[in-house]
C-alpha positions in Angstrom: 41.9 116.7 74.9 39.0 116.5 77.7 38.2 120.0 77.1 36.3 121.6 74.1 39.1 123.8 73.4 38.1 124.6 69.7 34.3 125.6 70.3 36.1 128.2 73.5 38.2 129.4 71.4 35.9 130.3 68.5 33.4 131.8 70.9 36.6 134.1 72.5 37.5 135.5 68.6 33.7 135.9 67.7 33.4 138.0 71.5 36.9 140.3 70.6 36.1 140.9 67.0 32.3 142.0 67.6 33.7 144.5 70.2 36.7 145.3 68.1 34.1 146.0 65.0 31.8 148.3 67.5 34.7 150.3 68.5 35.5 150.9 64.9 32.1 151.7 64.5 31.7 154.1 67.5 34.8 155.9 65.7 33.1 157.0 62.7 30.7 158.4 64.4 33.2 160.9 67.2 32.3 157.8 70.2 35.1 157.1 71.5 34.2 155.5 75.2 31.1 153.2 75.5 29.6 155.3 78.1 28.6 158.0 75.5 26.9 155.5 73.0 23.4 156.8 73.0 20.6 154.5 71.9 20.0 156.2 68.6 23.5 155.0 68.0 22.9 151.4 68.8 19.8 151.4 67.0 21.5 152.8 63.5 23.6 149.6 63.9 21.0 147.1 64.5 19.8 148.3 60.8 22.7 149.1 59.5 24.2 145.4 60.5 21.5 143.7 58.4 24.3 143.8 55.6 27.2 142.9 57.9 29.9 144.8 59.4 31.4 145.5 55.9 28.4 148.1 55.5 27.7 149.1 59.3 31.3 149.7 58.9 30.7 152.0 55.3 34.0 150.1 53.6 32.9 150.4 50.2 32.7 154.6 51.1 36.1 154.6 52.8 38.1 152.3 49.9 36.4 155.6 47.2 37.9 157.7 49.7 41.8 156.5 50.0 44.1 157.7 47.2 43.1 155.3 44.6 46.6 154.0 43.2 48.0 153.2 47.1 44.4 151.0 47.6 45.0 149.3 43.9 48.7 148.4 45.0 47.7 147.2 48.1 45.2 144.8 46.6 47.3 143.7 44.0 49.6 142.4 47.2 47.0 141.7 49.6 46.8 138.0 51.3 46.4 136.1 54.2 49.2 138.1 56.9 50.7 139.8 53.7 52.1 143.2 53.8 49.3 144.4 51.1 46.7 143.4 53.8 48.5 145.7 56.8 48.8 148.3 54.2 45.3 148.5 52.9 44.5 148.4 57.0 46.5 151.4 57.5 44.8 153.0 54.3 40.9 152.4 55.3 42.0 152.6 59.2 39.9 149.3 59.7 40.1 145.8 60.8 37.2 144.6 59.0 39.0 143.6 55.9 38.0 140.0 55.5 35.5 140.9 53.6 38.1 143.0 50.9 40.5 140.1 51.2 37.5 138.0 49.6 36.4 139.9 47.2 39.6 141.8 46.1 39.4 140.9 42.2 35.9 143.0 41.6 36.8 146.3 43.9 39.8 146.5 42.3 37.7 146.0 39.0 35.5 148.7 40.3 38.1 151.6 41.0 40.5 150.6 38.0 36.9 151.1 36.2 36.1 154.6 38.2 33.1 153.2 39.3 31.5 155.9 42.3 29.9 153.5 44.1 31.1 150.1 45.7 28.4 148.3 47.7 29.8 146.4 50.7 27.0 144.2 52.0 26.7 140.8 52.5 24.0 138.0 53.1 23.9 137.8 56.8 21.8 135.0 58.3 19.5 135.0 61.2 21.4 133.3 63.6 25.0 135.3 63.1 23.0 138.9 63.2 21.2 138.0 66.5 24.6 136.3 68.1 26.7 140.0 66.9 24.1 142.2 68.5 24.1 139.5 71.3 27.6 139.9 72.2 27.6 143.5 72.2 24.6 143.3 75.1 27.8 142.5 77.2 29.2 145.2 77.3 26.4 146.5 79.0 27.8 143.6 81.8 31.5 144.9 82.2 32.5 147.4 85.4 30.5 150.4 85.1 32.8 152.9 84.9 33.5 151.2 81.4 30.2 149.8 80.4 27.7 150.6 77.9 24.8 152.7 80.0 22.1 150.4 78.7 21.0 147.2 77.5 21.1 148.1 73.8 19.1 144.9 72.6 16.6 143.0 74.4 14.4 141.2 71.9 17.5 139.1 70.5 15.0 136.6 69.6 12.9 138.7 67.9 15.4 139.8 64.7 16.0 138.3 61.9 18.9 138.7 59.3 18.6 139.4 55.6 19.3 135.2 54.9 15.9 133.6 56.9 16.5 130.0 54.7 17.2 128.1 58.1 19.1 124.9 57.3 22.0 125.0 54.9 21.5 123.7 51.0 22.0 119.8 51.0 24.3 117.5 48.7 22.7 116.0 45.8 23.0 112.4 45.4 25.4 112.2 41.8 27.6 114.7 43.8 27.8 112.6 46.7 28.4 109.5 44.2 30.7 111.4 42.1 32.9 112.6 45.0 33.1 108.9 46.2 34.2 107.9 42.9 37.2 110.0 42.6 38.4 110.0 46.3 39.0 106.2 45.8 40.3 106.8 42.3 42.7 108.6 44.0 43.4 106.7 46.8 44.1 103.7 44.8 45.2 104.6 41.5 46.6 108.3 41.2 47.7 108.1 45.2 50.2 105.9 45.2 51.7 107.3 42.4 52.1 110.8 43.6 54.0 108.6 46.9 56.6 107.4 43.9 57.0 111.0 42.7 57.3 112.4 46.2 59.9 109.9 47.4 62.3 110.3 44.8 62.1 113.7 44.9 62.9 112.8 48.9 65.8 111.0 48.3 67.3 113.3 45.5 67.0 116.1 48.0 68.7 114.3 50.6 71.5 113.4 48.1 72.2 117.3 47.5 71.8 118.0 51.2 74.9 115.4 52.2 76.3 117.2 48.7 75.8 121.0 50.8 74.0 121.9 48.0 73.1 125.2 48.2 69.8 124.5 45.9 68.7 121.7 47.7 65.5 121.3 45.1 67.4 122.3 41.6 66.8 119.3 39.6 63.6 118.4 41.2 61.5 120.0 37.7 63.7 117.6 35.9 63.1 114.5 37.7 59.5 115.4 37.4 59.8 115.4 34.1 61.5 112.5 33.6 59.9 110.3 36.6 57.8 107.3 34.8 55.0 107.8 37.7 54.3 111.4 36.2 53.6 109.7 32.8 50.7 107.3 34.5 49.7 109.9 35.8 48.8 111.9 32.5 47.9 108.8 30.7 45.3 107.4 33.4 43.6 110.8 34.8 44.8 113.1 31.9 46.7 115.1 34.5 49.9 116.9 33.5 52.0 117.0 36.4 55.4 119.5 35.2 55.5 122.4 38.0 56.7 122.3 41.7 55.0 124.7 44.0 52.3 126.9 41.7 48.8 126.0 41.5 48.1 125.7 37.4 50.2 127.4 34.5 49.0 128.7 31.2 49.2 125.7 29.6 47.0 123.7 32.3 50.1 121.7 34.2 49.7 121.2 37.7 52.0 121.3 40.3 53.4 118.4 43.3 52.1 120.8 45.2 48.5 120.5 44.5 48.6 117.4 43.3 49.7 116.7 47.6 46.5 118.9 48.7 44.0 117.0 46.2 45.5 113.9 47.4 44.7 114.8 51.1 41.1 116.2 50.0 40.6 112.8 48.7 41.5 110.7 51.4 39.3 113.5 53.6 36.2 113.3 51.7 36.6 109.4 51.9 37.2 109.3 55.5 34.3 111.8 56.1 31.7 110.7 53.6 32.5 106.9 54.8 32.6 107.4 58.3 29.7 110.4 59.2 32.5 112.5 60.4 32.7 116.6 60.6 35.6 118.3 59.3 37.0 118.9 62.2 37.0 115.8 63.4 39.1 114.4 60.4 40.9 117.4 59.8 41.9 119.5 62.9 45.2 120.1 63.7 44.4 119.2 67.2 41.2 117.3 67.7 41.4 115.7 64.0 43.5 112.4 62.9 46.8 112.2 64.2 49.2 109.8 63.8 48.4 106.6 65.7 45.0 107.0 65.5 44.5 103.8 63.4 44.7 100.4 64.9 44.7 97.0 63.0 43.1 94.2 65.0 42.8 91.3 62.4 44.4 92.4 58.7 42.6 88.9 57.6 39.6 89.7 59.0 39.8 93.1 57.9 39.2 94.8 61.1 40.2 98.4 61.5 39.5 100.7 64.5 40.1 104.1 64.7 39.9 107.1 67.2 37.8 109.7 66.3 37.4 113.1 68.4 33.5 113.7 68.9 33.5 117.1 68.9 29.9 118.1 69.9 28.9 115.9 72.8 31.7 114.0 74.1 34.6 115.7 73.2 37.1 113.1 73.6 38.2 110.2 71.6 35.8 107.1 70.6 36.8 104.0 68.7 35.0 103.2 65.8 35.7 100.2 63.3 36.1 101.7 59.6 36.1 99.7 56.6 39.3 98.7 54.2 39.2 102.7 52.0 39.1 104.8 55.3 41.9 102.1 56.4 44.2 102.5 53.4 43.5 106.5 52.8 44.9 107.2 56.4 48.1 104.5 55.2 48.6 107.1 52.4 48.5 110.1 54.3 50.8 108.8 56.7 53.1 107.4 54.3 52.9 110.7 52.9 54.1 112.4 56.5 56.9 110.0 56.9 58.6 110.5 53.7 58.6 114.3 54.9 59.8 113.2 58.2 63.0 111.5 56.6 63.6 114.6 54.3 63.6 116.5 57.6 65.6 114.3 59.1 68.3 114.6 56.9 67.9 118.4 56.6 67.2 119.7 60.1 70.1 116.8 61.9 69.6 117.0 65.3 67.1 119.8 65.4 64.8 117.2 64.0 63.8 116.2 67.5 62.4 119.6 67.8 59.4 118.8 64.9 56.4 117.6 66.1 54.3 115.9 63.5 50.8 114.5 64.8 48.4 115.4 62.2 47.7 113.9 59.5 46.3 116.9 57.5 49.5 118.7 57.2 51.8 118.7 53.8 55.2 120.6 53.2 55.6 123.6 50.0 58.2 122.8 47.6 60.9 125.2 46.9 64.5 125.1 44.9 66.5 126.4 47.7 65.2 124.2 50.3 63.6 121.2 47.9 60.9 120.7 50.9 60.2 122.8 53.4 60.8 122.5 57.3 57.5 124.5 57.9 54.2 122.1 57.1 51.6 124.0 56.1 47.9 122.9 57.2 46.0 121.5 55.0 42.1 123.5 55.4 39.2 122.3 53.3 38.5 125.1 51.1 38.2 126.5 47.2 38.0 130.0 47.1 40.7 132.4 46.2 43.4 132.9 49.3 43.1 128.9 50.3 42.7 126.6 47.8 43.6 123.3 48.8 40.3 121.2 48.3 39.9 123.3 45.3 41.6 121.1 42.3 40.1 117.5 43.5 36.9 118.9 44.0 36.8 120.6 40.2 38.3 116.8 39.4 35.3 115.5 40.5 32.5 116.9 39.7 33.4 119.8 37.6 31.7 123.1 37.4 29.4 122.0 40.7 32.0 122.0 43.1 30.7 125.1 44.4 27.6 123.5 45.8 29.6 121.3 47.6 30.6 122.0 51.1 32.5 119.8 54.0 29.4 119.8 57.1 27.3 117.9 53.5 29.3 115.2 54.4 27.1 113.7 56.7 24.3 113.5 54.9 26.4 112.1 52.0 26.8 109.2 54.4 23.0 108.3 54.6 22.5 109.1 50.9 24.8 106.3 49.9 23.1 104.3 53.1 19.8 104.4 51.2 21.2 104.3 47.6 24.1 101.9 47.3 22.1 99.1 45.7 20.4 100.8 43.6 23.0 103.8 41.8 25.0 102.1 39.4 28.3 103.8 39.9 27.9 102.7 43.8 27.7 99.1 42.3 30.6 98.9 40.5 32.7 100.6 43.0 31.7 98.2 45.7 32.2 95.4 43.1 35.9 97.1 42.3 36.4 96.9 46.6 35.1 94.2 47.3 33.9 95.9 50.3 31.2 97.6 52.0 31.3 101.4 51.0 30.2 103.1 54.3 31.5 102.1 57.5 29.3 99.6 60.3 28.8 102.7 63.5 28.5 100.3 66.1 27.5 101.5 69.0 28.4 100.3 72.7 25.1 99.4 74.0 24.9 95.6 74.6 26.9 94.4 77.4 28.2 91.2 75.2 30.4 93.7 72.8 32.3 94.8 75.9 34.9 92.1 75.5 35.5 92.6 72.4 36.5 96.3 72.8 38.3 96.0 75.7 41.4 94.1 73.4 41.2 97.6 71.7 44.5 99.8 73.1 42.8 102.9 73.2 43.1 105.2 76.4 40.0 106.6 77.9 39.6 107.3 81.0 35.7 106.8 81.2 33.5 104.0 82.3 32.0 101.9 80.5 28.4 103.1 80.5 29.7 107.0 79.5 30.9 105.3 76.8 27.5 104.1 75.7 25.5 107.0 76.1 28.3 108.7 73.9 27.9 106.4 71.4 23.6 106.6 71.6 24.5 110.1 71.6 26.1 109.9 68.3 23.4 107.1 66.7 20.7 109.6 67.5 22.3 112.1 66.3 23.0 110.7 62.8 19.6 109.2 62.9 18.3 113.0 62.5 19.7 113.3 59.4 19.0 109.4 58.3 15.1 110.1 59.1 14.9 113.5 57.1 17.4 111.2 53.9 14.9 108.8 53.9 11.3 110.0 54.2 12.7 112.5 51.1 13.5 109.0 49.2 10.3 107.6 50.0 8.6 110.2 48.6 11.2 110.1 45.3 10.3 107.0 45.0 6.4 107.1 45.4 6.5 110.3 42.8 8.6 107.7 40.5 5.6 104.7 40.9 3.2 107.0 39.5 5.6 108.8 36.9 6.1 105.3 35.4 8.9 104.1 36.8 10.1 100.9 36.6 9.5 99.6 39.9 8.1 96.4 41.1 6.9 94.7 44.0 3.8 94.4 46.4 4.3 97.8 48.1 4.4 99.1 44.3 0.9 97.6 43.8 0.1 98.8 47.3 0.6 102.4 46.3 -1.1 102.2 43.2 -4.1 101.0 45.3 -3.6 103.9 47.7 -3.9 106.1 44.9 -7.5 104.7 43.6 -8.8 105.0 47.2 -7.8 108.2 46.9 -8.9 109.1 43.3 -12.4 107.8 44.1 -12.8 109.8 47.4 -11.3 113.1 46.0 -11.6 115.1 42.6 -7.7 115.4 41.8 -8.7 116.8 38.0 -8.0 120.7 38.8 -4.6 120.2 40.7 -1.0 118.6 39.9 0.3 115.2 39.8 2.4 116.1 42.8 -0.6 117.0 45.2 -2.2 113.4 44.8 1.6 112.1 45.4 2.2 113.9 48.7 -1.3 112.8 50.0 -0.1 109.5 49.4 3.3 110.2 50.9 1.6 111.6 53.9 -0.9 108.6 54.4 2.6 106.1 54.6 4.4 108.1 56.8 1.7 108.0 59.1 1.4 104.5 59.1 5.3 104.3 59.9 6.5 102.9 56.9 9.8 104.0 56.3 12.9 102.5 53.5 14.9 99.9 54.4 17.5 98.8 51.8 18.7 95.7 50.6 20.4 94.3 47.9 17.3 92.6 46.7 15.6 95.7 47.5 13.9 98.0 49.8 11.6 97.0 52.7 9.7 99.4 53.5 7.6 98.5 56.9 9.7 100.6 58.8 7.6 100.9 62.4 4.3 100.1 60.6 1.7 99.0 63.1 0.4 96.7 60.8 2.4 94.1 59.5 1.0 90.6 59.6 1.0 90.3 55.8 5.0 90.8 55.7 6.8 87.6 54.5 9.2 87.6 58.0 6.7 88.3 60.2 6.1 85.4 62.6 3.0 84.1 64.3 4.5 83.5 67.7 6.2 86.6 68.9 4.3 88.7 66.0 7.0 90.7 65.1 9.4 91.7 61.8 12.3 89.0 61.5 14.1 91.5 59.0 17.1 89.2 59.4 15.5 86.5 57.2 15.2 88.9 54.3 16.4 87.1 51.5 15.4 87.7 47.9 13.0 84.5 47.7 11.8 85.7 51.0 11.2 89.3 50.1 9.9 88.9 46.6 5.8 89.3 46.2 5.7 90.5 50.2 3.7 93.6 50.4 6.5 95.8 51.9 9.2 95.1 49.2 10.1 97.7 46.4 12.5 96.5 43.8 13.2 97.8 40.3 15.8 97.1 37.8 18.4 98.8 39.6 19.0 95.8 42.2 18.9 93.1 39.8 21.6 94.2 38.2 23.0 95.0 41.9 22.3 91.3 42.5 24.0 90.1 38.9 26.9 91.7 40.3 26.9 89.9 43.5 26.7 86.4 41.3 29.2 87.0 39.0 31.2 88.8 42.1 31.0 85.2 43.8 31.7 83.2 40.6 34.9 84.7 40.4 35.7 83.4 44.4 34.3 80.5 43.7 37.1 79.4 41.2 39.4 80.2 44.1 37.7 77.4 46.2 38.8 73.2 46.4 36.4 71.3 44.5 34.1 69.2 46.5 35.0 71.1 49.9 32.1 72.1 52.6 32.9 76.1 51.3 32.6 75.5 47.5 29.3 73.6 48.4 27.7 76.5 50.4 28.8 79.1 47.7 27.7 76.9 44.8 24.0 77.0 47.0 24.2 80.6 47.6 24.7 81.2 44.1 22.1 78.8 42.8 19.4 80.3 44.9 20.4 83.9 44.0 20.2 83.1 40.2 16.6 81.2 41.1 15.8 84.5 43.0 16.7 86.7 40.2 14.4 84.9 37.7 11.4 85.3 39.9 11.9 89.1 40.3 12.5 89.0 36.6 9.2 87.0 36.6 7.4 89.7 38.4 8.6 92.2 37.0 6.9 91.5 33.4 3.4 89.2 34.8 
């Protein structure tokens, strides 16, 4: 795909409905062609518009208005292309009824309660009321005959929608951890279970098909029942898994079904969170993973590549390395396809040639008649009412929160881990239970000497080699946006934490605290807060470029400071940072460094992490020499910071 098919698309459908919606508009008010709109007109929409198209639109008048029991019938019925929704259409004469499909449960609360009134407004932002009154300005543009007889709205720049908060909440760190947690307890432990369950019921199913059964998925409750991965299941995640194709029944079972969509939401919040990816670059039925997408260059060496769409600069495919999870979640969700694919197989015969399966991120509904069906549904990254897929492995994971959690957060859940995986102690003993790194190396195509080594990747582009690294500086800077804005918030955490009391240690600790006397003695802090001496002091680093760098040992924070001839790596001949020494000897007492409990126990880990390989290794070889040093000088290293820690 050399073309950025989705973003055309979505402008196209945001174009038609806004002029579909003003028609419907011009219609209650006896304007039926766009050369009679009058500017009093257009101006009752601009303020009527401030809560949506649902109240330019008056919905809430027109549901009061339709016989009552026809409108509650039609809600009770009404879904996604359902024959409730094109009835309730034909009862309201509209085709704004997103906004009923969403919040169907309270109207028909309101008229089952008699209520008079039903307020439809919603919280419009900024940027979606200018871009509606925007689009309407072209109909000022079409062949005059047809066309509006003004420009109804110059100043697009100038109006502001009823939501003027600007950048979208952001992901808290224990959600972010938490999510991590339970995609890999999923990918590894629940995952491959739910593969056992779904290929037996495979092959029972293609047993009754060569039987011409006419219930193809009779017996699959039983074998549920029955199958010993569905007891693991309950015992190791509390789960009950008894039901085929509902959501939850009354007494808390869940079905194959969404046990299949948590699975996928797991592998996609890994593969996201891991990897800096958007949603629809992991999940897109076109531009998202497909099958062949992964490539294995050296299972020893643990090197994985895959192709990622970039959807907002590039748009076309890049290969990236990704670490062992991202590998082994995209080797379940395939697995997951192919056991489908030889269902089908079996079911369609010949007319199995005619399904095309390259997403990964689509599943098949469960039935009796048909065991699984021919249709795969898409999988879509959602928890509200009418699409519910991410819904169950999101409540899984983080309970009652997982309405604060959204997909486009995954990107900043990437450099939250970045900055916090030494120190959070659920990010330690996950990377302990890998073995592996947690986020995925972006490596970037600008030194001349990688070249080699990514031309032995089979991956087809047709673009030269220096596109290819302004796409991939395109995407570092890009990232690095939201890495800078991570950061400078944890360095100022972390600087409120120093003078809380927390346990840190270190020269830049010290460093701070002396900050803060310079400070005290040149300004009266007694009449304000804590927090106004803290961002002075947060404000006096930043300018002098410091900025976190973490370790295992712990953080360096020098960042660009102009100033660093005190650093332990800095070196007299080519004065500059040697950050590729740092080493906890190194590191401990230099002024930059900022340690606390958190990464000694981060760095006990890592010793009793390499004890355990060091059993694996010949006595008196070369290798059990070097890793009997390493571990010697990290156990010297942790008794110095200990050391320091309590002078």
């Amino acid at each position: 795909m050399t073309t950025d098919v989705k973003t055309r698309t979505s402008s196209v459908r945001k174009i038609v409905q806004a002029s579909v919606f003003f028609f419907e508009f011009m219609w209650l008010h006896d304007t039926l062609h766009l050369t009679s709109v009058t500017p009093s007109l257009t101006n009752e929409l601009k303020n009527l518009l401030l809560g949506g198209w649902p109240n330019a639109l008056r919905l809430g008048e027109r549901l009061l208005a339709a016989p009552r029991d026809q409108v509650l019938v039609a809600l009770k019925t009404q879904k996604e292309g359902g024959p409730g929704r094109h009835a309730l259409r034909g009862l309201i004469h509209t085709n704004c009824d997103r906004w009923i499909l969403v919040n169907k449960n309270s109207i028909r609360r309101q008229l089952a309660d008699g209520d008079d009134v039903i307020e439809a407004k919603v919280d419009l932002k900024s940027g979606t009321y200018s871009e509606s009154l925007g689009i309407l300005n072209r109909l000022a543009k079409i062949e005059p005959q047809f066309a509006l007889p003004f420009f109804p709205y110059s100043k697009i720049g100038m109006l502001k929608g009823t939501n003027t908060s600007g950048r979208t909440r952001n992901l808290d760190l224990s959600i972010a951890v938490r999510i991590l947690v339970a995609s890999m307890e999923w990918i590894y432990v629940i995952g491959p279970r739910i593969i056992q369950i779904i290929r037996s019921l495979c092959d029972d199913g293609k047993q009754k098909i060569a039987q011409e059964a006419k219930l193809v998925g009779f017996k699959f409750k039983t074998l549920i029942d029955l199958h010993p991965a569905v007891a693991e299941i309950r015992s190791l995640a509390g789960i009950n898994v008894a039901n085929l194709d509902i959501c939850q029944d009354k007494d808390k079972s869940v079905s194959v079904r969404a046990m299949i969509t948590a699975l996928i939401t797991a592998c996609f919040c890994a593969i996201a969170i891991m990897n800096a990816r958007r949603k629809d670059e992991v999940i897109h039925r076109k531009i998202g993973l497909r099958q062949g997408d992964l490539t294995v260059v050296d299972e020893d060496l643990e090197l994985y590549v895959v192709n990622f769409y970039i959807e907002k600069s590039f748009r076309d495919r890049l290969p990236y390395y990704v670490n062992t999870a991202t590998k082994d979640a995209i080797l379940l969700l395939q697995e997951l396809g192919l056991q489908h694919d030889h269902f089908l197989q079996q079911y369609l015969g010949n007319d199995f040639t005619k399904i095309e399966r390259q997403s990964l991120f689509l599943y098949p509904r469960l039935s009796n008649r048909h065991g699984f069906s021919p249709k795969r549904s898409t999988y879509v990254f959602a928890y509200r009412e009418r699409t519910n897929d991410a819904g169950f492995f999101l409540k899984y994971a983080v309970g009652d929160s997982f309405n604060s959690v959204a997909s486009h957060m995954f990107r900043r859940a990437y450099c939250l881990i970045m900055f916090y995986r030494y120190e959070n102690a659920d990010l330690q003993s996950l990377a302990l239970q890998l073995g592996t790194n947690l986020l995925t190396p972006l490596i970037y195509l600008t030194d001349s000497s990688m070249r080699p080594d990514f031309e032995t990747i089979p991956f087809k582009i047709r673009k030269s080699m220096n596109e290819l690294k302004g796409a991939y500086l395109a995407q570092a800077k890009e990232l690095n946006d939201e890495y800078s804005e991570v950061g400078y918030k944890k360095m100022f955490d972390d600087i409120c934490a120093v003078f809380s009391n927390g346990k840190f240690f270190g020269g830049y600790e010290k460093y701070l605290r002396r900050i803060g006397t310079k400070l005290t003695n040149m300004i009266d802090f007694s009449g304000t807060n804590l927090l106004d001496k803290e961002k002075m002091i947060f404000e006096v680093v930043k300018k002098r470029g410091h900025f976190p760098a973490p370790y295992p040992h712990g953080q360096c924070m020098a960042g660009g400071a102009l100033s660093v001839k005190s650093a332990k790596c800095h070196s007299k001949q080519d004065k500059k940072l040697h950050r590729e020494l740092a080493s906890p000897e190194r590191c401990t007492g230099c002024i930059f460094n900022l340690s606390s409990d958190d990464y000694i126990r981060n760095l006990e880990g890592n010793i009793a992490s390499m004890e355990d390989a060091l059993k694996a290794l010949p006595s008196g070889s070369l290798l059990r020499s070097r890793a009997e040093d390493d571990i010697h000088g990290l156990v010297r290293a942790v008794a110095l910071m200990k050391e320091r820690r309590n002078p």
